[in-house]
C-alpha positions as CSV (number, residue, x, y, z in Angstrom):
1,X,12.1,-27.4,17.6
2,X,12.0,-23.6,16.9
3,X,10.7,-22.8,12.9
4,X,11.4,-19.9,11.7
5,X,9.1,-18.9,8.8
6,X,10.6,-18.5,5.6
7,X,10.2,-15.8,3.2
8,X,10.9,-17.5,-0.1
9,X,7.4,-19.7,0.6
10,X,5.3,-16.7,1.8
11,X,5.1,-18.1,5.4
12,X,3.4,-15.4,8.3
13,X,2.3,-17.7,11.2
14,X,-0.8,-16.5,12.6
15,X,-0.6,-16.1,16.4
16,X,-3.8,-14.4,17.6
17,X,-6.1,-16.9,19.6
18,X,-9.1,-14.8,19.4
19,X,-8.4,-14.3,15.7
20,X,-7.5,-18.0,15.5
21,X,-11.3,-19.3,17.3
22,X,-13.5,-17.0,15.3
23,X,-12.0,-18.9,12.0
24,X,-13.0,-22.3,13.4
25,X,-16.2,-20.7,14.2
26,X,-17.2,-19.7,10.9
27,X,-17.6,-23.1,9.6
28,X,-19.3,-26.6,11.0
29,X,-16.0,-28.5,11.8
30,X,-17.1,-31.6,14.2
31,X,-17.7,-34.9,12.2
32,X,-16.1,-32.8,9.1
33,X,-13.3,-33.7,6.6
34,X,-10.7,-30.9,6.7
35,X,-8.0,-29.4,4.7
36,X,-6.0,-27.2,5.8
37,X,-3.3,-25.7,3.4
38,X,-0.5,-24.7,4.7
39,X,-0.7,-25.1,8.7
40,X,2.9,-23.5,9.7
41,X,3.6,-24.6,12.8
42,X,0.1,-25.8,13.3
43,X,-1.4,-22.9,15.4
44,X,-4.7,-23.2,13.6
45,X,-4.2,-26.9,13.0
46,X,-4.5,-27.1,17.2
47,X,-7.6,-25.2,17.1
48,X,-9.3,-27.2,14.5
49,X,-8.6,-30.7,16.0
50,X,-10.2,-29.1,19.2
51,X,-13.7,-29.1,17.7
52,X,-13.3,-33.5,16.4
53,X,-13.2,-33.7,12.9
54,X,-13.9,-36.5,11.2
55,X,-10.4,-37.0,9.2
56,X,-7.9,-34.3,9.0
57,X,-5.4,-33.6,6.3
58,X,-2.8,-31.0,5.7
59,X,-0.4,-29.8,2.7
60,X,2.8,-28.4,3.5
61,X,5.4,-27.9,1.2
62,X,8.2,-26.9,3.6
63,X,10.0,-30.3,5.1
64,X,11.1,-28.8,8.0
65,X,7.5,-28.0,9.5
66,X,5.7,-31.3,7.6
67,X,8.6,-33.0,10.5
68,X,7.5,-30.4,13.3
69,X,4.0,-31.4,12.4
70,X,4.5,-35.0,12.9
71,X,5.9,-34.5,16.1
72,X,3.4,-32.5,17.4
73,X,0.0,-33.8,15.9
74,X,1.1,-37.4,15.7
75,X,-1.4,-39.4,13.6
76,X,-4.2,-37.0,14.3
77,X,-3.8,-35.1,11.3
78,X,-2.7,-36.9,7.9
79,X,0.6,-34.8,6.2
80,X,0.8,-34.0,2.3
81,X,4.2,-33.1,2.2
82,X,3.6,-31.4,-1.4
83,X,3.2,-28.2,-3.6
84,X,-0.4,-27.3,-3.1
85,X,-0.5,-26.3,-6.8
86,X,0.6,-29.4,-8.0
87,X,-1.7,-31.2,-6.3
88,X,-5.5,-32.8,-7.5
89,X,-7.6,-31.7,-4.3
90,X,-10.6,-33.8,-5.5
91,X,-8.4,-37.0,-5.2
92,X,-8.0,-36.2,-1.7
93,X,-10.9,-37.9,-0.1
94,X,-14.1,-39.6,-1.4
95,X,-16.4,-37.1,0.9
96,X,-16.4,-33.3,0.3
97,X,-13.8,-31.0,2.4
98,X,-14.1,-28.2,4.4
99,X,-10.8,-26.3,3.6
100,X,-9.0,-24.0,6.1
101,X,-5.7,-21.8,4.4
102,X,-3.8,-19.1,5.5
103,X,-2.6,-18.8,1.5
104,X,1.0,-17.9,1.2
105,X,0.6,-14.7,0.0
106,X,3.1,-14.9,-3.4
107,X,0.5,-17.7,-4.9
108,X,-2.5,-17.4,-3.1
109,X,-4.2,-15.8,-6.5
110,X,-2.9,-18.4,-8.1
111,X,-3.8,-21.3,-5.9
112,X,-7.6,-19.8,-6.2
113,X,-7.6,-19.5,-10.0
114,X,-6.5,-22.8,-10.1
115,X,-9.1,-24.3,-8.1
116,X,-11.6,-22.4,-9.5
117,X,-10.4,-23.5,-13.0
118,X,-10.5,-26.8,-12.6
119,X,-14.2,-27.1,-11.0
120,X,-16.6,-29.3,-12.4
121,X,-20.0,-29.5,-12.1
122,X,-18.9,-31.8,-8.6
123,X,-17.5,-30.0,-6.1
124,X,-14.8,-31.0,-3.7
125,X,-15.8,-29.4,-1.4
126,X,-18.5,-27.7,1.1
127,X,-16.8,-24.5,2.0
128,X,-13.3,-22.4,1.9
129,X,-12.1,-20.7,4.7
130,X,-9.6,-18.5,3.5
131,X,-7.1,-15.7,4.7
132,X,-5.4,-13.4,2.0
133,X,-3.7,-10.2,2.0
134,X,-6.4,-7.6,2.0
135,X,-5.6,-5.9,-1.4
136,X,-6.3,-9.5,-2.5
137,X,-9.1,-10.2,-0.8
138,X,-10.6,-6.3,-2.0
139,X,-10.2,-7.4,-5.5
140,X,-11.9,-10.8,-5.4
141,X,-15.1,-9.3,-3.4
142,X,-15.1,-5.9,-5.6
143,X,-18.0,-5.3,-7.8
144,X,-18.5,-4.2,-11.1
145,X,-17.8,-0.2,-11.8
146,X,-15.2,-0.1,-9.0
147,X,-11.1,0.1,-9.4
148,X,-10.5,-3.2,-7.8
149,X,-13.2,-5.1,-9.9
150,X,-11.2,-7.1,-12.6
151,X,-10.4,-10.7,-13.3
152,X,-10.3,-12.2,-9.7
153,X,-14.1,-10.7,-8.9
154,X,-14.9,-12.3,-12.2
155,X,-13.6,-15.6,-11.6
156,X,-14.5,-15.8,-8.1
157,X,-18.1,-15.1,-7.6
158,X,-18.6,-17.3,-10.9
159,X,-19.4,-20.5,-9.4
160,X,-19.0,-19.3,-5.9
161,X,-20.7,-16.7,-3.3
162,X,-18.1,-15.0,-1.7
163,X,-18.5,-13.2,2.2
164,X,-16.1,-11.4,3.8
165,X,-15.8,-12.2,8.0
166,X,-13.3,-10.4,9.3
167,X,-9.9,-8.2,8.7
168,X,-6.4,-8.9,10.6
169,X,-3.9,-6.5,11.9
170,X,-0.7,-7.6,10.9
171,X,0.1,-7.9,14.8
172,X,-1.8,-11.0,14.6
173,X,0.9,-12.5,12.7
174,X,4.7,-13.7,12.9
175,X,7.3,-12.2,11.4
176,X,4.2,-9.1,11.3
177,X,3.6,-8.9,7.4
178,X,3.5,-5.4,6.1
179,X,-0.3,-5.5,5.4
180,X,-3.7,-6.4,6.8
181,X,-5.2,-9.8,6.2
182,X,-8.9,-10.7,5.0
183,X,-10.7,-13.7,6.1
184,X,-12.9,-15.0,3.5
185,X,-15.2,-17.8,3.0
186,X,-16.5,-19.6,-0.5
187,X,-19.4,-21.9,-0.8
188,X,-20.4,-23.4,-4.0
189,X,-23.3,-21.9,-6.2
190,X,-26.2,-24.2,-7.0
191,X,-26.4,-22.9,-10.5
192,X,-23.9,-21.5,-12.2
193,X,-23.4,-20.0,-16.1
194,X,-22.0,-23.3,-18.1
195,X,-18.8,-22.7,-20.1
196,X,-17.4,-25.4,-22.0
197,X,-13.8,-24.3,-21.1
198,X,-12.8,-22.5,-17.9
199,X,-9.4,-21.4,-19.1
200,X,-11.6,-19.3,-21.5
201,X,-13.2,-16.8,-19.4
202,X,-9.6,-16.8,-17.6
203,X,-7.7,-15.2,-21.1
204,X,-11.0,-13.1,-21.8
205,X,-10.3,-11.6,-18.9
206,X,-7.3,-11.3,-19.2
207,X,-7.0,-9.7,-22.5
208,X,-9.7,-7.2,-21.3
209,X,-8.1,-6.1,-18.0
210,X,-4.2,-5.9,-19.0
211,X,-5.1,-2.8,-20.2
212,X,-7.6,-2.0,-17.7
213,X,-7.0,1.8,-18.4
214,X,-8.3,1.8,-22.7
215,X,-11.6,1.5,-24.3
216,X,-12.6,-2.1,-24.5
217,X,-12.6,-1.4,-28.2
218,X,-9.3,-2.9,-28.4
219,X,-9.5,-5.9,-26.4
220,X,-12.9,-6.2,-28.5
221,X,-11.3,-6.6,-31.7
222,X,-8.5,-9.0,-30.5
223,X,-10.9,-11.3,-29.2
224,X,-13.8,-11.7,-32.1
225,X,-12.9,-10.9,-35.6
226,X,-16.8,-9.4,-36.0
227,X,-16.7,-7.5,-33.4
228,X,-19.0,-4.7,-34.2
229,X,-21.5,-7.6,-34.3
230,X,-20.8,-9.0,-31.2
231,X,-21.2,-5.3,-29.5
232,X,-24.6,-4.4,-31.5
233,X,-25.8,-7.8,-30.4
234,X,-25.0,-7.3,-26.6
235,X,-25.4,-3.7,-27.0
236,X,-21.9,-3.0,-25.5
237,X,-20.5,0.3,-26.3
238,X,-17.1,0.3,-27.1
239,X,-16.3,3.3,-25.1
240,X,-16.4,1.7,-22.0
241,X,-13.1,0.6,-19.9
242,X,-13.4,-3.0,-18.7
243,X,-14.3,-2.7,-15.3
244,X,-18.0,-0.9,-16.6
245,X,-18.7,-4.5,-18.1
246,X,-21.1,-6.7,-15.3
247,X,-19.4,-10.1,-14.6
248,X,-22.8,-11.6,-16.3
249,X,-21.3,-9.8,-19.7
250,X,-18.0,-11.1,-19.4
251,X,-19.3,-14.5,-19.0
252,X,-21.9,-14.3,-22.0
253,X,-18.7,-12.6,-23.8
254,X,-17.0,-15.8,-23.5
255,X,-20.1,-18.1,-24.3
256,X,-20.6,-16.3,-27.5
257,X,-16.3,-16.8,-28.2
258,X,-16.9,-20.5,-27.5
259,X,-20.4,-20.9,-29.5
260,X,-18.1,-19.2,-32.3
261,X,-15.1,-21.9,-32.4
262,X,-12.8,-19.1,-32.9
């Protein structure tokens, strides 16, 4: 059975074996829960299996290679035939997960986000091996004071440390995408800045960086009705564009919104 990979879900199937074993080197994997989001045709799912995890699951949306997956894997791997972003990942298993994904690229900042959102204090899981398009991947790991620092960077090293392993030519792929890959991986941060709302730091940032451009004066005055206070009392200058602003601001930005009520 012959899959071609459809463009309307995001799908490049990653064909590189040497690209292929150093992901399921980065991570323990033997004796291991893992999740792997959206295997394909299961080129990386093969390579996982070879190093005996303990339980195996998968989530693929498309019903035509959840089928080829069955035939191939039998009852080695267990198939969520769903829409990874409707889906509660901590319901998954009782132990924590090591997740492998090759994120389709049209939601894989929005498959992040939404993980990182919904985090409590209990994480599901131990580690995230992940693959985006580099652009992506350049924005989550950027640092303050840089042009590709903004909401993603924020959001991402917030409860996570982030390391970058490796980048992939698009000849690693079928159909070749357009772009180079980044391999990434996430583990959980012991301690972390308490909000009491997630979504909160999300529309912070994103009322500071949709005009990433401008002063922050703007942005400043949309968000806190006493906003010269706010800046005296944090010693922000107003001048600034929102990517001067450390990640540590944003977050006591949105502590102080919260401690407010507004």
């Amino acid at each position: 059975m012959h899959i071609k990979a459809k463009k309307s879900l995001g799908q490049n199937f990653l064909i590189d074996r040497n690209i292929l074993e150093q992901i399921v080197d980065v991570v323990e994997i033997n004796n291991k829960e893992i999740l792997e989001i959206g295997p394909g045709s299961g080129n990386l799912t093969a390579h996982i299996l070879k190093k005996k995890p303990k339980k195996f699951y998968v989530i693929e949306k498309d019903n035509d290679l959840s089928s080829l997956l069955s035939e191939k894997f039998n009852d080695e791997i267990n198939i969520i035939n769903n829409d990874v972003l409707k889906i509660s990942e901590d319901k998954i298993s009782k132990e924590k997960l090591t997740v492998f994904g090759n994120l389709p690229y049209n939601i894989s900042t929005e498959i992040l986000s939404k993980w990182i959102i919904n985090l409590n204090r209990e994480f599901w899981f131990n580690e995230l091996v992940l693959m985006f398009q580099k652009e992506v991947a350049d924005r989550i790991i950027a640092k303050s004071n840089t042009s590709n620092y903004g909401r993603l960077s924020i959001l991402s090293n917030w409860k996570l440390h982030v390391k970058k392993i490796i980048d992939i030519k698009p000849e690693s792929f079928a159909p070749k995408p357009k772009i180079d890959s980044t391999l990434l991986v996430f583990t959980p941060r012991k301690n972390f800045f308490e909000l009491k709302d997630p979504r909160n730091l999300e529309m912070i940032t994103r009322i500071f960086f949709s005009q990433r451009r401008k002063m922050i004066k703007k942005p400043f005055n949309q968000v806190f009705k006493n906003a010269k206070e706010i800046s005296d009392k944090f010693n922000i200058d107003l001048n600034l564009r929102p990517q001067n602003l450390s990640s540590e601001m944003y977050l006591n930005l949105t502590k102080e919104y919260e401690d407010l009520g507004s």
